[in-house]
C-alpha positions as CSV (number, residue, x, y, z in Angstrom):
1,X,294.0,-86.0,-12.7
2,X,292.7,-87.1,-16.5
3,X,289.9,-89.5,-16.3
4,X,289.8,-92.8,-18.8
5,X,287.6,-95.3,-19.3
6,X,287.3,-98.5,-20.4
7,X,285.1,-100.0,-21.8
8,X,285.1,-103.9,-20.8
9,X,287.5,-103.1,-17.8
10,X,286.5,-106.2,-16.5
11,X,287.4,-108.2,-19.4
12,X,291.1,-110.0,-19.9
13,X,292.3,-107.1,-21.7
14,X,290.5,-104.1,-20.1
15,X,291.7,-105.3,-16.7
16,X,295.1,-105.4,-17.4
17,X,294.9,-101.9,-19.0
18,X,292.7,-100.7,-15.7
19,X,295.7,-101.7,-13.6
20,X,298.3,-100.0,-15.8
21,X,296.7,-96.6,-16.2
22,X,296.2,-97.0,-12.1
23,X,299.4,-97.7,-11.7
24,X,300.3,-94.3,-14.1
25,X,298.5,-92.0,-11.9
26,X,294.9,-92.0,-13.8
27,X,291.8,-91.8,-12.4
28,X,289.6,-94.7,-14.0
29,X,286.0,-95.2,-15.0
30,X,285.1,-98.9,-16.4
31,X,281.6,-99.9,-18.1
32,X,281.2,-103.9,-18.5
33,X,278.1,-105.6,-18.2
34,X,280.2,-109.1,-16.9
35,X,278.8,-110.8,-19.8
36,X,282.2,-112.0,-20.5
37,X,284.3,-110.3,-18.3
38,X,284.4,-110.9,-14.4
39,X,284.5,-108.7,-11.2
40,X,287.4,-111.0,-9.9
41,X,289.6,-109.7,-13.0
42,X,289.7,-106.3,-10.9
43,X,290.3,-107.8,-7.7
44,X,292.6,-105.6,-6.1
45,X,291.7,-102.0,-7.6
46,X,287.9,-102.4,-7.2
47,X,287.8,-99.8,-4.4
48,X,290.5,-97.6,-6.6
49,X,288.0,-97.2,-9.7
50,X,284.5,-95.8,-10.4
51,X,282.5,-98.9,-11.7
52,X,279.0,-98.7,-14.2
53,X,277.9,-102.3,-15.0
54,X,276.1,-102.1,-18.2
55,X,276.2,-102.8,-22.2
56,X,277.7,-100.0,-24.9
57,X,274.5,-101.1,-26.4
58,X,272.6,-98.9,-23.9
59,X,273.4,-95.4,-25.5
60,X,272.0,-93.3,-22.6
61,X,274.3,-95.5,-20.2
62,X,277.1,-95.1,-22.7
63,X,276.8,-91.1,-22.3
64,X,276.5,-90.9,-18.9
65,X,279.9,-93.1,-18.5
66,X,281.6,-90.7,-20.7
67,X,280.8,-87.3,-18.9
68,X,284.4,-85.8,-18.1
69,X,286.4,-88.4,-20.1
70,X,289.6,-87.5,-21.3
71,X,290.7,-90.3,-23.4
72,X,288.2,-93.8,-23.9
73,X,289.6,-97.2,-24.3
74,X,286.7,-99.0,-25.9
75,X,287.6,-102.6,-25.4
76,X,284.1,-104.1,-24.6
77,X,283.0,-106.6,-27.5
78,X,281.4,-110.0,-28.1
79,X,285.0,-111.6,-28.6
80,X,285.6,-115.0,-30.7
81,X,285.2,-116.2,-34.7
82,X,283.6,-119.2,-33.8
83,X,280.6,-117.5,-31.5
84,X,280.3,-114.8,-34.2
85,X,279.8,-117.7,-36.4
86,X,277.2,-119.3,-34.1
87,X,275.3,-116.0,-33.8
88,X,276.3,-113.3,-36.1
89,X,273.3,-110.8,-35.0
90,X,274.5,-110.2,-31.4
91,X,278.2,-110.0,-32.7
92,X,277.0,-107.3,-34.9
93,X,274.9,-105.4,-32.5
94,X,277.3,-105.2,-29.8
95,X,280.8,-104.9,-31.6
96,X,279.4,-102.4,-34.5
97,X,276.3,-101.0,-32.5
98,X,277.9,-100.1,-29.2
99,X,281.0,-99.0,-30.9
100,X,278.6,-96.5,-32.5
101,X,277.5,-95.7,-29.7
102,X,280.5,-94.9,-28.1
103,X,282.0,-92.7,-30.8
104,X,279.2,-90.7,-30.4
105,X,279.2,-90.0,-26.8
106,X,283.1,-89.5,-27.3
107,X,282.1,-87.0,-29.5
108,X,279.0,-85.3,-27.8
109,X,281.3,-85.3,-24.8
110,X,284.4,-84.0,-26.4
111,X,287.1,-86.6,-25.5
112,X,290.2,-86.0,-26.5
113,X,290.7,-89.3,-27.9
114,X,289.5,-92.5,-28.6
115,X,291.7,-95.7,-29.0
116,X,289.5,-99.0,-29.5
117,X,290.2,-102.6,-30.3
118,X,290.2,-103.8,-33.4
119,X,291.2,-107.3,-34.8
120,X,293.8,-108.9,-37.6
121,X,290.7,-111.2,-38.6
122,X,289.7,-107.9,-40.5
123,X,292.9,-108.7,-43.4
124,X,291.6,-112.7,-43.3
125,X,293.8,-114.8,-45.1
126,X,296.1,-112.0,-46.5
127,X,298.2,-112.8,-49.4
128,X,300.9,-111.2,-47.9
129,X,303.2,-111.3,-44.6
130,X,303.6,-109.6,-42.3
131,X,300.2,-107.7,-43.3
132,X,300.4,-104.0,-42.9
133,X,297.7,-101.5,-42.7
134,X,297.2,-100.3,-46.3
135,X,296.0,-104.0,-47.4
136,X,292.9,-104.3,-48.2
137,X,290.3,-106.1,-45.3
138,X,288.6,-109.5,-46.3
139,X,287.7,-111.0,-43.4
140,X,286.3,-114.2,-43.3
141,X,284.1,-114.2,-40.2
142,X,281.3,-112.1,-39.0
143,X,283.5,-111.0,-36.0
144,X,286.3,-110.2,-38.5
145,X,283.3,-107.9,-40.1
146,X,282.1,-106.5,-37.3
147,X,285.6,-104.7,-36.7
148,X,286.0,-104.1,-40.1
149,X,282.6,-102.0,-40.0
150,X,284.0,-100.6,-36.5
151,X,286.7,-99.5,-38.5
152,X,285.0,-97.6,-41.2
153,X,282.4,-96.0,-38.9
154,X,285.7,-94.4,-37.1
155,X,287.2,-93.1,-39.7
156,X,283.7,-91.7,-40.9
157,X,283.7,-90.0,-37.5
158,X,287.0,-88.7,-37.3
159,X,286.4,-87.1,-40.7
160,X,283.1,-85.6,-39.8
161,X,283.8,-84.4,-36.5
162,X,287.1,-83.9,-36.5
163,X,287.8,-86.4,-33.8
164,X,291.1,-88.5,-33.0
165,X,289.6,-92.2,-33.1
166,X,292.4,-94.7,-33.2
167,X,292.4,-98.5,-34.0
168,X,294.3,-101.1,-32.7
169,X,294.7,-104.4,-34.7
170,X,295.3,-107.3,-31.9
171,X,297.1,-110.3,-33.3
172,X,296.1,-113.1,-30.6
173,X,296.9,-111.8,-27.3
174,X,297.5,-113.5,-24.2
175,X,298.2,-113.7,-20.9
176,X,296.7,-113.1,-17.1
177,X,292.8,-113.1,-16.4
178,X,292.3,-114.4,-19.5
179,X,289.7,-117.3,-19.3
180,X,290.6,-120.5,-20.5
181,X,286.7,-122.1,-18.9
182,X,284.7,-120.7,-22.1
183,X,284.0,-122.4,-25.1
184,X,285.0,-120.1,-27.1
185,X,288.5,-119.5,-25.1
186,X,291.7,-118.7,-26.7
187,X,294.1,-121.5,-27.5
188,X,296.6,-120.5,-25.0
189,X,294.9,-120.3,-22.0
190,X,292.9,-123.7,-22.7
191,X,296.5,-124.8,-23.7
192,X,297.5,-124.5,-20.2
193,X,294.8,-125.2,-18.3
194,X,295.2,-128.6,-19.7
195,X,299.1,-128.9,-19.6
196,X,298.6,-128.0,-15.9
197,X,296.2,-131.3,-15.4
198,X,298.6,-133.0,-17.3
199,X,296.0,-133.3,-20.4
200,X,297.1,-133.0,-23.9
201,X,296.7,-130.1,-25.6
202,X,293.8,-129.8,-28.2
203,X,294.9,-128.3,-31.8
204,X,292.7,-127.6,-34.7
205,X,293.5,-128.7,-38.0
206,X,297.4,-129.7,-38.1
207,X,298.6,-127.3,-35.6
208,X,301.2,-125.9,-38.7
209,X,298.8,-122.9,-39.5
210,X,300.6,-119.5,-37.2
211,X,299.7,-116.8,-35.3
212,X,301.9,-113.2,-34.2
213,X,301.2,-114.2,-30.4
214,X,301.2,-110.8,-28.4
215,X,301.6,-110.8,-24.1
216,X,299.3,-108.3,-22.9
217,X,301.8,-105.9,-21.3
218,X,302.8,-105.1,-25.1
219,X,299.3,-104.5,-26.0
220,X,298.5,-102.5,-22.8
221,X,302.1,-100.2,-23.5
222,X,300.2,-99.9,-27.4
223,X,297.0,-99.0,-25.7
224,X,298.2,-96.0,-23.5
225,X,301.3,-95.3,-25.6
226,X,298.3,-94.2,-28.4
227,X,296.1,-92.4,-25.5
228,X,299.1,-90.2,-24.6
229,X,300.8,-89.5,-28.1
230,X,301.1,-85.9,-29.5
231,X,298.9,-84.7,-32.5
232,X,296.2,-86.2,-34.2
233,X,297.1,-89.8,-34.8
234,X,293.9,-91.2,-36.0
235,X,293.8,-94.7,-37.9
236,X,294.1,-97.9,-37.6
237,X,298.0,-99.6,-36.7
238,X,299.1,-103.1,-36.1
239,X,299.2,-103.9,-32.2
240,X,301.7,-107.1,-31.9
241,X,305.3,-108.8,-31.8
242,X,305.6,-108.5,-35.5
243,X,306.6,-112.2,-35.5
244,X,305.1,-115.5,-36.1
245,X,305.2,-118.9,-34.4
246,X,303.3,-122.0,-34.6
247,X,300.0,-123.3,-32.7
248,X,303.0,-126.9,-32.7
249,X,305.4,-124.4,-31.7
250,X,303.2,-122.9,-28.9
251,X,302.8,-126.4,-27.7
252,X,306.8,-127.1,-28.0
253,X,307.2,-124.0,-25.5
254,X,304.7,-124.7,-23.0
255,X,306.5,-128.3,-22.9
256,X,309.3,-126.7,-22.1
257,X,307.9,-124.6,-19.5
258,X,306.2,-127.2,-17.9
259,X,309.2,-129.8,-18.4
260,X,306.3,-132.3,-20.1
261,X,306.6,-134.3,-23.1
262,X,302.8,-134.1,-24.1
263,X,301.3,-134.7,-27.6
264,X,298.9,-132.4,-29.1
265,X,295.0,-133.8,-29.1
266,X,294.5,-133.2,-32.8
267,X,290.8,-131.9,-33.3
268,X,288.9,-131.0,-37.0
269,X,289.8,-127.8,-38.3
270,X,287.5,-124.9,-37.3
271,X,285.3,-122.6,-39.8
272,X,286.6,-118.9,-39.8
273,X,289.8,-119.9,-38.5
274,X,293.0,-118.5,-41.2
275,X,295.9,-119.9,-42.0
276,X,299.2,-117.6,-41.2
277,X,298.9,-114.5,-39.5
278,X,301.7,-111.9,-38.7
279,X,301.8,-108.1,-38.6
280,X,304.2,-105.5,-39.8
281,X,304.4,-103.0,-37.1
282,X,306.1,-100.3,-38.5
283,X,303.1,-97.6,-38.4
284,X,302.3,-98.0,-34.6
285,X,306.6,-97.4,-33.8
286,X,305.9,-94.3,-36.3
287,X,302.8,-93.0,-35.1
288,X,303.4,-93.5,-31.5
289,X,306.8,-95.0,-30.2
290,X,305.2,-98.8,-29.6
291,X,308.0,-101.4,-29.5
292,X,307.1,-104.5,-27.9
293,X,309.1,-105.4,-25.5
294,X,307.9,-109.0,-24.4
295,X,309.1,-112.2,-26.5
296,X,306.7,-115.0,-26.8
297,X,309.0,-116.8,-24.8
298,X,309.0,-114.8,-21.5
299,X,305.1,-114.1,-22.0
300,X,304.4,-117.9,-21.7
301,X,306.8,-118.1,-18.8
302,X,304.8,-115.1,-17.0
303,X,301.3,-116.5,-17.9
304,X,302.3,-120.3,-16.8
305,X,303.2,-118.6,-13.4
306,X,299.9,-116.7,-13.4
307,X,297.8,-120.1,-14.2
308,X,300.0,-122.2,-11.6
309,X,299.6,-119.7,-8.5
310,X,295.5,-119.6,-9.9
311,X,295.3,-123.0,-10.6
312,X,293.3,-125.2,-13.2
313,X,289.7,-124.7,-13.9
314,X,287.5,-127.6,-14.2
C-alpha cells in the first residue's frame, strides 16, 4: 500500500483530500501544526491515519514525516491576502520556507512525486481571461508572492534533481470544513454563516469584481488525478471550473438556496484583493485527465447542506 502525506491534512483542503485518498485505498501520513487547521476536520479517519503535529518550518520534523513517502501533497500554508498583508514575514517563512523545506526532504527521501498548492493571486490582475499558465506572474500581495517564489524554487528543484514537483493554481475553492469563524475567512463560508442567521451578506467593494469558484471535490480529483498520472508531469496547471461568476451572483445563488431575499452588507473594498479572475484549464485536462465535474451551482447546494447539518458559528 503507497503512503501519502499531506501536509496541512487538517486544514479545509487537506482534509478533504485525507478522506479521498482513504477512501482510494492509501495509507496516509498528515503533518499540521493546527495553527489554522483543526483536529475536528478529521473526525472520522483519525484512528485510520498516522498523525505528526508540527510546522514545515521545522526541517528535521519535515524529514522524518517523509520517510517512506511515495507521493507528498504539500498543502500546509499561512492562507489569506489580507493576513499576508498584515504580516508579510510569517507568510514568507512558512509558505516559501517550509515549502523549501519540503522539496528537499521529497528529494533526500526520493518521493516519487510532489504536487503542492499554489494560488491564481500569482497572475494578479491579468490582462487577459481566462489566464493560462504561460502568462507572466504579477501578483499583487505578499501571499500571491510567496507562491510565486514557491513556484520558482520547484521548478529549480525539478531541474536540479530531476524531481517531478507539480503545482496546482487554486482559483477560490470552497466547500466543507472550511471555516467561516476567522477573520481572514473566505467569502463563501462567512457568506453562509450569515445567510443561515438570517444576516446579510458582507461584500467588498461593489460585489461586480468575479472569481472561477471551485467545490473542493474538483480540486481534491486535481490533486490525486496529478499524484497518480504517468510520466513526468512537472509544472504548474490551472486547478478550477474554468468559469467565472460574480461575488452579486454568489449572493443571488445562496438566495436561492436558502429561499431568502437578503441584500448584500456592502463593506470598503480590500487591499490585494483583484478584479476578475478565471482560469483556462486546458493544461491540467492535457497533462493529467482533470475535468471538473462539480458546477458552482450543485457545490453551493452541497456546502449549504454541510453548514445547515453543522450549524452557524458565532
Amino acid at each position: 500500500m503507497a503512503t501519502c502525506l499531506v501536509t496541512g491534512g487538517a486544514g479545509f483542503i487537506g482534509s478533504n483530500l485525507v478522506r479521498a485518498l482513504l477512501d482510494r485505498g492509501y495509507a496516509v501520513r498528515v503533518l499540521d501544526d493546527l495553527s489554522t487547521g483543526h483536529r475536528a476536520n478529521l473526525d472520522g479517519v483519525a484512528s485510520r491515519i498516522d498523525f505528526l503535529e508540527g510546522s514545515i518550518c521545522d526541517a528535521g520534523l519535515v524529514a522524518a514525516a517523509m520517510d517512506g513517502v511515495t507521493c507528498c501533497f504539500h498543502q500546509a500554508a499561512v492562507p489569506s491576502v489580507p493576513r499576508s498583508i498584515s504580516d508579510p514575514v510569517t507568510t514568507n517563512r512558512v509558505n516559501i520556507e517550509g515549502s523549501i523545506h519540503v522539496f528537499l526532504a521529497a528529494r533526500n527521501e526520493g518521493v516519487r512525486r510532489v504536487v503542492y498548492a499554489s494560488s491564481s493571486s500569482v497572475y494578479g490582475n491579468a490582462e487577459t481571461s481566462p489566464v493560462h499558465e504561460n502568462l507572466p506572474t504579477q501578483p499583487i500581495s505578499p501571499y500571491g508572492v510567496s507562491k510565486a517564489a514557491t513556484e520558482h524554487y520547484a521548478r529549480v528543484f525539478s531541474t536540479l534533481f530531476g524531481m517531478d514537483i507539480v503545482g496546482l493554481r487554486y482559483f477560490n475553492v470552497f466547500g466543507p470544513r472550511q471555516d467561516p469563524g476567522s477573520q481572514y475567512a473566505a467569502v463563501i463560508p462567512i457568506f453562509i454563516n450569515r445567510m443561515l442567521r438570517g444576516e446579510r451578506p458582507p461584500v467588498h467593494g461593489n460585489g461586480r469584481q468575479s472569481r472561477d469558484f471551485s467545490y473542493i471535490d474538483n480540486v481534491v480529483e486535481a490533486n490525486i488525478r496529478a499524484c497518480e498520472a504517468k510520466g513526468a508531469i512537472a509544472g504548474v496547471y490551472n486547478a478550477a471550473c474554468g468559469a467565472e461568476t460574480s461575488i452579486l451572483g454568489i449572493v443571488a445563488l445562496l438566495n436561492d438556496i436558502f429561499g431568502t431575499k437578503l441584500e448584500p452588507l456592502f463593506e470598503a473594498a480590500r487591499k490585494g484583493d483583484i478584479s476578475r479572475s478565471c482560469a483556462d484549464i486546458t493544461g491540467a485536462l492535457q497533462a493529467f485527465g482533470y475535468k471538473p465535474q462539480v458546477t458552482v451551482g450543485e457545490g453551493l447546494k452541497r456546502t449549504v447542506d454541510w453548514y445547515r447539518k453543522r450549524g452557524p458559528s458565532s
